[in-house]
C-alpha positions, 0 to 999 in steps of 0.5 A: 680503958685509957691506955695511951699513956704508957707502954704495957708489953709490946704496946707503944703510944708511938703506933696510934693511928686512926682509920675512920669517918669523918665529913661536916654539913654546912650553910653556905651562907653560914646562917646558924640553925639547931638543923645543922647540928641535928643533921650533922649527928644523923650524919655521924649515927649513918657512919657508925660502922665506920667508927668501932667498939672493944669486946663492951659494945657500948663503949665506942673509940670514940665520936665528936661534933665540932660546931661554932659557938652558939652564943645565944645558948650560952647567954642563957645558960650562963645567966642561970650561973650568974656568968654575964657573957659579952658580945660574939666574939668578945669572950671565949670558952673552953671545953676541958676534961679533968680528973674525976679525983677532987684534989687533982681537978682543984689542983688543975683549977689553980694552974688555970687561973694562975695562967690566966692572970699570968696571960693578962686574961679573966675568967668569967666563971666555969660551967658544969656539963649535963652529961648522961653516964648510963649510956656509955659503956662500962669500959668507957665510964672507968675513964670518964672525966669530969666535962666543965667549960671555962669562960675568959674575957677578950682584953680590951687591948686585943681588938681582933677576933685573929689575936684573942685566938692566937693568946687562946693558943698560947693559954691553952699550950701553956696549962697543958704543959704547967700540968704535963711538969706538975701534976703527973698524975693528972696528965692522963685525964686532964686535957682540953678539947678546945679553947676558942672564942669560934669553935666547941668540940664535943667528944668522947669515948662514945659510940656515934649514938651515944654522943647526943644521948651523952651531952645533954647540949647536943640535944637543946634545940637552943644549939645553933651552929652555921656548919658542924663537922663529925667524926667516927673514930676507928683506933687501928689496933690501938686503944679508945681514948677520951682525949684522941677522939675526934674532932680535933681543935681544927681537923677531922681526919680519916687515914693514916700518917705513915710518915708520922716518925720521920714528920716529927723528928723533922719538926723537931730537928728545927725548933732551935731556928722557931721564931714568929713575929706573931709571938714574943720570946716568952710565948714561945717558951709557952708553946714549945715543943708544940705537940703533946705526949703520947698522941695519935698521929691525927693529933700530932697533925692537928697541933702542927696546924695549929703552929702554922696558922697562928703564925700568919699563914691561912688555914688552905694554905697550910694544908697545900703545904702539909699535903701537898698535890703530886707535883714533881714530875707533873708537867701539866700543873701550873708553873705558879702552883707547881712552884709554891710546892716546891718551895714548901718541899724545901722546907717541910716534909709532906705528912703522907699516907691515905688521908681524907680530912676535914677542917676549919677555922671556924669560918673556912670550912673544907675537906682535902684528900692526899696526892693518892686519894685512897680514903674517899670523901663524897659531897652534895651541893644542894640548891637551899644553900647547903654543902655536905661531905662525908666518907661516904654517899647517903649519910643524910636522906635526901630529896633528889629535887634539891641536889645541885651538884654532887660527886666525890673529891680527887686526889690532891684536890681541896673543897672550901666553902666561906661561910662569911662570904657565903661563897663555895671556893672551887680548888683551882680558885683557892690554890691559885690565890694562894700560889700567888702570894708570894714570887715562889718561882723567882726565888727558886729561880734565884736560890736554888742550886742546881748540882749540875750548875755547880763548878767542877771540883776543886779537888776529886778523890783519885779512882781505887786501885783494885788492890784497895778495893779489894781491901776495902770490900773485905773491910765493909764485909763484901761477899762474893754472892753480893758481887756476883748477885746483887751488885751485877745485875744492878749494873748490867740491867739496870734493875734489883735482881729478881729473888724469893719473897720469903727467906730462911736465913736466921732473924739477925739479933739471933744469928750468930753470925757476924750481919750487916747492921741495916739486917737488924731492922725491917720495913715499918708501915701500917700494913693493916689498912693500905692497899699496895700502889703500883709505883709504875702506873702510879708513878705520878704520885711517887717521888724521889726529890731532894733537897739538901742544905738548911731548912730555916725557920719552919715558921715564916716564909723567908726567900732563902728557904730555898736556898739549897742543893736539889738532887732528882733522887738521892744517890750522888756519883762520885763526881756529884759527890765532889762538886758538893763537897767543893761548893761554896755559893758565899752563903752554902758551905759543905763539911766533911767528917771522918766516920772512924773509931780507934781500933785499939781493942779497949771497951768503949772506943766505939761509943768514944768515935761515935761521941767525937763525931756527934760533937764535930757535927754540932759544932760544924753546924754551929760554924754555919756549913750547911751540908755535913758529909760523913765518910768513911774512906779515912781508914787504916790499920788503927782506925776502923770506919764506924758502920755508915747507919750508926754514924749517920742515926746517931749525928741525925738524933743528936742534932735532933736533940739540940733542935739543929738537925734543920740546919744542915744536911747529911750526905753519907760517902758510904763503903757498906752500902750497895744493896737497896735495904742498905740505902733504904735504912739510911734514908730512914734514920736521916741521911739526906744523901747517899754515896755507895763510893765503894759499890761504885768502885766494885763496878769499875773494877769489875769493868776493867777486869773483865768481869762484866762481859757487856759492850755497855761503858763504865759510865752506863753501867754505874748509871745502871746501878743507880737507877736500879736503886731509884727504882727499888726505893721508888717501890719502898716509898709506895707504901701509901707514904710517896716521898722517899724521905 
């Protein structure tokens, strides 16, 4: 049953993840033969215990094979419709689900030839898939769609295959969304699994040896195809799908992205600032928001691939910028590839978690693992001229006479074959052509803006008397067990304190005791299928990096996209704090924002403060500060700080939904922070930045009293804090995800 649409009960669309089997087959030289396809669906059947079935064994999550298109196939087939096809690469065919209802189908026919017209396009004519239904389970038949193809002619005014592609894209976007707007009851079922005039993609809600079976396609030895790339799908703790089977339109994906909320906010939070010389104003309308509803996070990745690639960058180099190597902290990497990295860091969040994919543009072909490599990929380089890569080893039978090469992919690393140059790119060559572009190195160079660099202060916060400090831990609901227990071992040892894994304290919606708003949520990742990492011997692939200031325009490749504040970590002293709010580099402003509300007692004064900020903040942006600082010190009998991780949640989600979130970023000057949870929330909800200015504070009066009984100064036990919190939220990006961001 296809459930993925709507929330039921405690299911959520948001949780769709997919743990897998994924690999392709290919001819180095990219001759097209019906053995690539057979092998490839051999390859696909070996992988079935990776793929899964419900309580009806014969209905799969889900299995697929992406191919080139087999043009002589389709000249012949298409002669029988009385459907005259034009020369390779002059036509291209789309493989559509529709509803099985006949009015809602006839309805999604006259959105797509209406935006065909609308695109300047022509269909040539539709052709009806042969499927086999008895094969598939019964689960699977009650959300079977009908299978057709659509055939549109290249104008004659796009000249190149790259363009045809591109309008392909927009045409595709935008029936997508005309249907999503205007027939609801369609969106479910209706869906295209590809549209291209390179690539086909079969799939469905089959088992791995039900898809030949199923597609009577698959089985004509007419099919050809220089490469084919498979996929078993495993939905982890989700529900099978028609449309989220795999291959996608470009990748094939086993893993999980953990980061898949927090990679599409930030996605989300610059679509104001999208623009491409690729595609005009309209277009983009067309195209915008990019990612459909209800989606796997696989899917979501492949849409963001997609937007990246039509708007000029290569397919290897939008995947080094997704996912990226472990570079901050490596000393050994290569000063030009270590600097391409860090460019991209400015402006696109890493989409993290254990992932082995395989992709392609239809003439590239290769497959990536992620910094930590913990989904594995092998491969066989055999000497008659073929490549094969799957999850695992032995998934074809092979002579041993014929293998050249084979062995398994390092974390980080890339394998590409150009099948129009019939040539294998080994992962050194790829990246250093494409780290070599452009000047990276000079533009961080002559843009980046180092804390340390930047002049002192004009203006700095005098230190808290220990009557205000005192007055403002009551204020922020210190206790004298977060003092005694957290907040001095932090700072005279310099790590968290060492306490119970479990805890008998009331759950914080049922207390009724007054909590901590950061007591309300807990660690969120996908704890089913990822082994813990040890953040000290894995510290390599762990880090704290960033970068605050104005992501840009996500969609070309500007110098001054690194244009920005970088910080080893995000916790800011006080003085840190003051030189960042003093900067002004001509083109980098910062503003500060009181975090308070009327303490008047009247209903609605809360949301009031919070409404005021949240327009403050948007008009800020507007003026053009980059770095927005929320405090909360401007507190007094009459106004009431607004808890730092709603202030900080509701102007990050609110500039989200004005598509400007991207244009600045949040630094919290915070009194209610000072145990790792209370940083970890924030970070998550979208501060970018955090100064626990009271928790400071506390150890320095703690310090001048004489509470602290140590020889070691002011200035080493607050850096003992901080580096206690680093190491802290360093163990809580572990989880598979790396970035602390």
């Amino acid at each position: 049953m296809d459930q993925a649409e709507s929330q039921q009960g405690l299911y959520r669309p948001e949780f769709e993840h997919d743990s897998c089997g994924t690999g392709f087959i290919t001819n180095i030289n990219g001759h097209k033969s019906y053995q690539i396809i057979s092998d490839a669906l051999t390859m696909l059947e070996n992988m079935e215990h990776r793929g899964a079935c419900g309580c009806d064994p014969d209905s799969g999550d889900g299995a697929g094979i992406l191919i080139q298109l087999p043009h002589e196939f389709f000249m012949e087939e298409c002669s029988d419709l009385e459907i005259s096809l034009p020369e390779p690469g002059e036509y291209g065919v789309g493989m559509i689900f529709f509803p099985k209802e006949s009015a809602l189908k006839k309805a999604c026919k006259t959105i797509i030839d209406n935006a065909v017209e609308k695109l300047g396009l022509h269909t040539l004519g539709y052709r009806k898939i042969n499927v086999n239904s008895s094969v598939i389970g019964e689960t699977a038949r009650k959300a079977e769609p009908n299978v057709e193809q659509i055939f549109i002619q290249r104008p004659h005014n796009i000249t190149n295959p790259e363009d045809f592609e591109r309008k392909l894209y927009i045409l595709r976007r935008y029936i997508n969304k005309t249907v999503t707007e205007n027939i609801s009851a369609a969106t479910e079922h209706f869906y295209f699994t590809s549209l291209s005039c390179k690539t086909i993609v079969y799939k469905g809600q089959v088992t791995t040896y039900q898809l030949r079976q199923y597609f009577s396609d698959l089985a004509d030895p007419r099919i050809a195809s220089g490469f084919a790339m498979i996929h078993s799908r495993f939905s982890t703790n989700t529900f099978p799908s028609w449309k989220l089977a795999q291959p996608f339109r470009l990748i094939a994906h086993n893993g999980e992205i953990n980061t898949l909320t927090g990679n599409l906010n930030w996605f989300y939070s610059g679509l104001k600032s999208y623009a491409s010389a690729y595609f005009t104003n309209e277009e983009m309308e067309m195209l915008l928001p990019v990612i459909d509803n209800n989606q796997s996070d696989s899917a979501c990745l492949d849409n963001i691939i997609e937007i990246l690639l039509h708007t000029g960058r290569s397919l290897p180099h939008v995947m080094m910028m997704l996912i990226p190597e472990a570079w901050d902290g490596n000393e050994q990497m290569d000063p030009i590839k270590k600097a391409f990295y860090e460019f991209h860091a400015t402006l696109m969040e890493p989409w993290d978690g254990p992932a082995a994919i395989t992709f392609t543009d239809g003439k590239l072909v290769g497959a990536l693992l992620d910094r930590n490599g913990l989904r594995p990929l092998r491969f066989v380089i055999t000497n008659d001229g073929r490549v094969i890569a799957a999850s695992e080893a032995g998934v074809l039978n092979l002579d041993e006479s014929l293998v050249l090469r084979k062995g398994r992919l390092q974390p980080g690393k890339m394998l590409l074959i150009d099948t129009e140059k019939g040539k294998i790119i080994t992962d050194d060559e790829i990246k250093h052509q494409i780290a070599g572009q452009q000047p990276y190195g000079r533009w961080l160079e002559n843009y980046k803006i180092q804390l340390g660099e930047l002049a002192e202060p004009r203006l700095a916060f005098a230190s808290l008397s220990e009557a205000s400090v005192f007055r403002y831990q009551q204020v922020f609901g210190y206790t004298r067990e977060d003092i005694d227990t957290i907040i001095k071992p932090m700072a005279l040892d310099g790590k968290e304190p060492i306490g119970s894994m479990g805890t008998d304290v009331p759950l914080a919606i049922l207390s009724d005791k007054p909590q901590h708003l950061s007591s309300y949520f807990k660690q969120f990742f996908a704890q089913v299928t990822n082994p813990p990492i040890d953040p000290i011997r894995e510290r390599l692939v762990m880090s704290l990096a960033t970068f605050i200031g104005n992501n840009g325009n996500l969609l070309d490749e500007d110098k001054m996209h690194c244009h920005c504040v970088v910080l080893q970590h995000p916790i800011l002293k006080n003085h840190q704090l003051e030189k960042l709010r003093s900067i002004d580099t001509g083109m980098f402003h910062a503003k500060t924002l009181q975090t308070y509300y009327n303490a008047d007692g009247m209903p609605g004064s809360l949301e009031k403060g919070i409404a005021r900020l949240c327009r403050y903040a948007e008009d800020s942006v507007d003026d053009g500060f980059e770095v927005l600082i929320l405090s909360d010190r401007a507190i007094d009998s009459e106004h009431a700080p607004i808890p730092s991780l709603l202030a900080v949640s509701a102007v990050h989600h609110h500039l989200i939904r004005k598509g400007r979130r991207g244009s600045v970023g949040l630094v919290v000057e915070t009194g209610d922070t000072w145990e790792v949870h209370h940083f970890a929330c924030l970070l998550a909800f979208g501060a970018t930045a955090i100064n626990p200015y009271l928790a400071l504070s506390t150890i320095e009066t703690l310090k001048n009293n004489g509470s602290l009984e140590t020889n070691l100064d002011l200035k080493y036990l607050q850096k003992n804090y901080v580096k206690s919190v680093n190491d802290e939220l360093t163990k809580l990006s572990e989880i598979n995800i790396s970035r602390a961001r």
